[in-house]
C-alpha positions as CSV (number, residue, x, y, z in Angstrom):
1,X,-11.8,11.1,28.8
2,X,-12.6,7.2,29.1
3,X,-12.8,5.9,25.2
4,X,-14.6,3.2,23.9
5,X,-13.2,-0.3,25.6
6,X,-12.6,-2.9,23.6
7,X,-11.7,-5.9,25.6
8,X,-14.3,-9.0,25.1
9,X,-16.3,-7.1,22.9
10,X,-17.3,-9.7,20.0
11,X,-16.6,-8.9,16.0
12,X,-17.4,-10.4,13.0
13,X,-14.8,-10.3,10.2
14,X,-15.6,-11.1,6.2
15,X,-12.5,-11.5,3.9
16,X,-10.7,-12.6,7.0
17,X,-8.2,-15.2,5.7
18,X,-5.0,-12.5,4.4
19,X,-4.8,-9.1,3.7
20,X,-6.6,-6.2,5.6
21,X,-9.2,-8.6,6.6
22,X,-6.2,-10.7,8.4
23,X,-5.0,-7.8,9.6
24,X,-7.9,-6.4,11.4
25,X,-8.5,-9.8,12.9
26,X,-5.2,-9.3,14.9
27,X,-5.4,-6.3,15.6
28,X,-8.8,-6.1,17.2
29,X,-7.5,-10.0,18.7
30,X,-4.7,-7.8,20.2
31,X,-7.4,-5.6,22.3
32,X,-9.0,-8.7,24.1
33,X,-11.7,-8.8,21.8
34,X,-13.2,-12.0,20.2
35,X,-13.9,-13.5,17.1
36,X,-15.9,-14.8,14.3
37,X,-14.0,-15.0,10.8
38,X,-15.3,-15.9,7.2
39,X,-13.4,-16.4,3.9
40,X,-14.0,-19.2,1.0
41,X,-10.0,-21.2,2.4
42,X,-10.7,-23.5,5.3
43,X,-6.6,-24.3,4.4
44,X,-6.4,-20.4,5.5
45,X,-8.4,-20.1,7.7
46,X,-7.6,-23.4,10.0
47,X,-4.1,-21.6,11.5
48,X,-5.8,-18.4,12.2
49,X,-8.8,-19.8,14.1
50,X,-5.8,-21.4,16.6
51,X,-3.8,-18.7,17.1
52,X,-6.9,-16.2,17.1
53,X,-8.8,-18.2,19.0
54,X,-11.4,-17.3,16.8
55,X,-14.5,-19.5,15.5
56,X,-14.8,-19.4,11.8
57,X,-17.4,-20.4,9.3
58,X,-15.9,-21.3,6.0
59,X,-18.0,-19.9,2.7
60,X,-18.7,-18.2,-0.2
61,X,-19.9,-14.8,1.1
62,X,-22.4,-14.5,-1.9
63,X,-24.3,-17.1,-0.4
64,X,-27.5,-15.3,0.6
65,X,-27.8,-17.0,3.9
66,X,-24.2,-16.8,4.9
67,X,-24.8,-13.5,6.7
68,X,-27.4,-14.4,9.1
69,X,-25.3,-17.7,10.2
70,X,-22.1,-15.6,10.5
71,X,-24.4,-13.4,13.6
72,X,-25.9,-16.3,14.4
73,X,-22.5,-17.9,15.6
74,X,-21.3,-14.9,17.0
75,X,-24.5,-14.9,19.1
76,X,-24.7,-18.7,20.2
77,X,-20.6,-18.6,20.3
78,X,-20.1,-15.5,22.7
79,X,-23.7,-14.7,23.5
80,X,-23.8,-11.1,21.2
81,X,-22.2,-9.3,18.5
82,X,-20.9,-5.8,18.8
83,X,-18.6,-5.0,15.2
84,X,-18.3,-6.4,12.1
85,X,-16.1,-5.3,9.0
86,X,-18.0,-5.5,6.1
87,X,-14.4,-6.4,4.4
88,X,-14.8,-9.2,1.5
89,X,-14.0,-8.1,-2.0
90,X,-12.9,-8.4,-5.2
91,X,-12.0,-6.3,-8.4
92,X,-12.0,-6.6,-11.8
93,X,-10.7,-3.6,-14.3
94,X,-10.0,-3.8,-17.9
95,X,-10.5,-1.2,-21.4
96,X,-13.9,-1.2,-23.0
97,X,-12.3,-3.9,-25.1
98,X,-11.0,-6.0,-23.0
99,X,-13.0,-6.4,-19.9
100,X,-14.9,-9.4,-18.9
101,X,-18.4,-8.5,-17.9
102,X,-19.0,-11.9,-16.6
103,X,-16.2,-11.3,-14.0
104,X,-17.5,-7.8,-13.8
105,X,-20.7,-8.8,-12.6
106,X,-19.6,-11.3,-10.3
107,X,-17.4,-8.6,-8.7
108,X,-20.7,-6.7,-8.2
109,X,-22.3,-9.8,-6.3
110,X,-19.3,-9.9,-4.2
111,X,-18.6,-6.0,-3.6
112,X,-22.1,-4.5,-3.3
113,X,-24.8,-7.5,-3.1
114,X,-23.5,-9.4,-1.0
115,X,-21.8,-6.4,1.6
116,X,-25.4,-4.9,1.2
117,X,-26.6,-8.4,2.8
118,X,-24.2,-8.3,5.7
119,X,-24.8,-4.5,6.3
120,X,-28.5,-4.6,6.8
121,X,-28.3,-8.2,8.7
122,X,-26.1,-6.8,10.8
123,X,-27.4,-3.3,11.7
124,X,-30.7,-4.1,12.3
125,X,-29.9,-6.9,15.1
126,X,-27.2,-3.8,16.4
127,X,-30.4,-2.1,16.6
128,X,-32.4,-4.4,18.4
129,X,-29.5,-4.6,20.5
130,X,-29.1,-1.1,21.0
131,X,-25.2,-1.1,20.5
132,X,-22.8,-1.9,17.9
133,X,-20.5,-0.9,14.9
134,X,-20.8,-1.6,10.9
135,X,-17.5,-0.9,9.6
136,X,-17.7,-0.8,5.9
137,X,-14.7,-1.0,3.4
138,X,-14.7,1.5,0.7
139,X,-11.7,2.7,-1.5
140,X,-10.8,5.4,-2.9
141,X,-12.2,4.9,-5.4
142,X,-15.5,5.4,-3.7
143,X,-14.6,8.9,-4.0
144,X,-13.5,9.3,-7.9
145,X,-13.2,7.3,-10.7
146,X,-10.3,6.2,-13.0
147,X,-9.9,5.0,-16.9
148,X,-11.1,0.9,-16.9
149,X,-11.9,1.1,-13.6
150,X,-14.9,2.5,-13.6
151,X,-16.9,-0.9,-12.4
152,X,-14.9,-1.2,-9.5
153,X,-14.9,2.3,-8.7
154,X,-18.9,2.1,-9.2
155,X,-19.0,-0.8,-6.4
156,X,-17.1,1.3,-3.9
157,X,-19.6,4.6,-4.7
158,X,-22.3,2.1,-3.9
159,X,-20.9,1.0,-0.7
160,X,-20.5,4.4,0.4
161,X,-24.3,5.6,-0.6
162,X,-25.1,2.8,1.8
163,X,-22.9,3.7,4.8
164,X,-23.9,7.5,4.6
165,X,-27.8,6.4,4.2
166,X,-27.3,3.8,7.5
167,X,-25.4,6.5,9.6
168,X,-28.0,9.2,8.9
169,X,-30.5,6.3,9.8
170,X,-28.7,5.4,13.4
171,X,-27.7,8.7,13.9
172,X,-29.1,9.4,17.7
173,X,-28.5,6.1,18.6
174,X,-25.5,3.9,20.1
175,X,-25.3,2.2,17.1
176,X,-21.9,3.6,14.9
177,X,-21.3,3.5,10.7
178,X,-18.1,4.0,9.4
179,X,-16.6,3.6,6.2
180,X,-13.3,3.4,5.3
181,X,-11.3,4.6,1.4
182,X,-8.0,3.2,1.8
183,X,-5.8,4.2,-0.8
184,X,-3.2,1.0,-2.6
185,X,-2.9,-1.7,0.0
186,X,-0.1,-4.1,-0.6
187,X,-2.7,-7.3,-0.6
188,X,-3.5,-10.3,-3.0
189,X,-5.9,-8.2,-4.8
190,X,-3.8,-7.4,-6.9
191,X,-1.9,-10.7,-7.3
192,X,-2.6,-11.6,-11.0
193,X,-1.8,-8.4,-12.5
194,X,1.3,-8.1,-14.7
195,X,2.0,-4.7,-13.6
196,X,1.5,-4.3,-10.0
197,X,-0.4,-0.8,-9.2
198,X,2.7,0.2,-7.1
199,X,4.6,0.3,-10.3
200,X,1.8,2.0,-12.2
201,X,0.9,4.5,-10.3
202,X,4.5,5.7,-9.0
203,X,3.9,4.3,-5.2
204,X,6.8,2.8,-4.2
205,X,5.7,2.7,-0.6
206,X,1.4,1.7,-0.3
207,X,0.0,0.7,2.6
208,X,0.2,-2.2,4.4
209,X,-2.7,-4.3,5.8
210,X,-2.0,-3.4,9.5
211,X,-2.0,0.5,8.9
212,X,-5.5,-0.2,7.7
213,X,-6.3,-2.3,10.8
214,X,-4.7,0.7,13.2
215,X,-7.7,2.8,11.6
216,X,-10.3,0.4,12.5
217,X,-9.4,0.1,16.2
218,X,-8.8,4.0,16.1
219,X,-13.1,4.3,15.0
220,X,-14.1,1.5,17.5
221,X,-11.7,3.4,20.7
222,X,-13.6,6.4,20.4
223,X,-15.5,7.8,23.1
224,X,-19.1,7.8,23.0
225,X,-20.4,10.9,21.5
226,X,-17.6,10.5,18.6
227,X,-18.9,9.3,15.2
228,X,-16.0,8.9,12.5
229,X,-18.6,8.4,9.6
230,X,-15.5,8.2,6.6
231,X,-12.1,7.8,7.4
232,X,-9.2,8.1,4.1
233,X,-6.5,6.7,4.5
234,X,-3.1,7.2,1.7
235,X,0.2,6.2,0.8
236,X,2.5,9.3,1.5
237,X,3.2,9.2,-2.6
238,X,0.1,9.2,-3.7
239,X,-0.8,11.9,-6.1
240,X,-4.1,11.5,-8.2
């Protein structure tokens, strides 16, 4: 059975400048296919458009507008768009006490308004085009909650409302959905904490960005009539 081929297919990357954003971008470069890449660095992002061969716009993804010129210089770069991972975000925990709501909200414009903004910009030009994939990142998290984590945990149950609602929207068409809930990645989302989550939580061994990006080009190599809708993904420790 022939699946999905990815070679000079075009995607559109957010988050792309470390981590699994990073990591997706070199895997899916390792398939032939080609890129645009966003992230707030031009510093990081400058060596990866060269060795990617990638075009990149550097910005602040909760700029409204960013979206649409992200497609846009897919479009007048490689003449379409046919994936993008809806990957930028942050996260912000902390007791009832402690947390800062400021930081809390802006996680929010970064997690769910501004990943709503590149879902629906994105989906309906793969439906005028009548092909394409929106890749969402969830988290676990999107599928339970935890003790002062309950905002993050709430941006992740919002991301996957939105991919379910989409698929069932698309669903009979060529255009695919998919949302992934990895488990602790070993990324710099976790960079300023004083106890790493690996020590927390008892996972001596979490994922690493490129197991995550092995799941995205599993979704996009399927054949067809194959819809992965979720996809969870864990470190072989993890318990709860």
């Amino acid at each position: 059975m022939t699946t999905y081929d990815l070679s000079e297919k075009v995607a559109v990357i957010t988050g792309a400048s470390s981590g699994i954003g990073l990591a997706v971008a070199r895997e899916l470069h390792s398939h032939g296919m080609k890129l645009t890449l966003t992230a707030r660095s031009e510093d990081r992002l400058a060596p990866i458009k060269k060795d990617l061969h990638a075009t990149v716009l550097v910005g602040d993804i909760t700029e409204p507008s960013l979206p649409r010129k992200l497609l846009d210089l897919a479009i007048s770069t490689f003449g379409r768009c046919d994936v993008v991972l809806n990957n930028a975000g942050i996260i912000e925990v902390g007791t009832i006490d402690e947390i800062n709501i400021d930081k809390v909200c802006e996680m929010v414009r970064v997690n769910v308004e501004s990943a709503y903004r590149v879902a629906y910009t994105f989906v309906k030009y793969f439906m005028t085009q009548g092909s394409g994939h929106l890749i969402n990142l969830s988290s676990i998290l999107g599928t339970k909650v935890r003790p002062t984590a309950g905002a993050y945990a709430g941006t992740k149950f919002a991301i996957e409302a939105l991919s379910e609602a989409l698929r069932m929207e698309v669903a009979g068409t060529p255009v695919g959905v998919s949302c992934i809930e990895p488990g602790l990645v070993m990324t710099d989302l976790h960079r300023n904490w004083s106890v790493h989550p690996s020590a927390g939580m008892n996972i001596p061994h979490p994922l690493q960005p490129e197991d995550v990006a092995r799941c995205v080009s599993f979704i996009l190599s399927q054949p067809a009539h194959v819809k992965i809708p979720k996809l969870m993904i864990l470190p072989s420790e993890h318990q709860v």
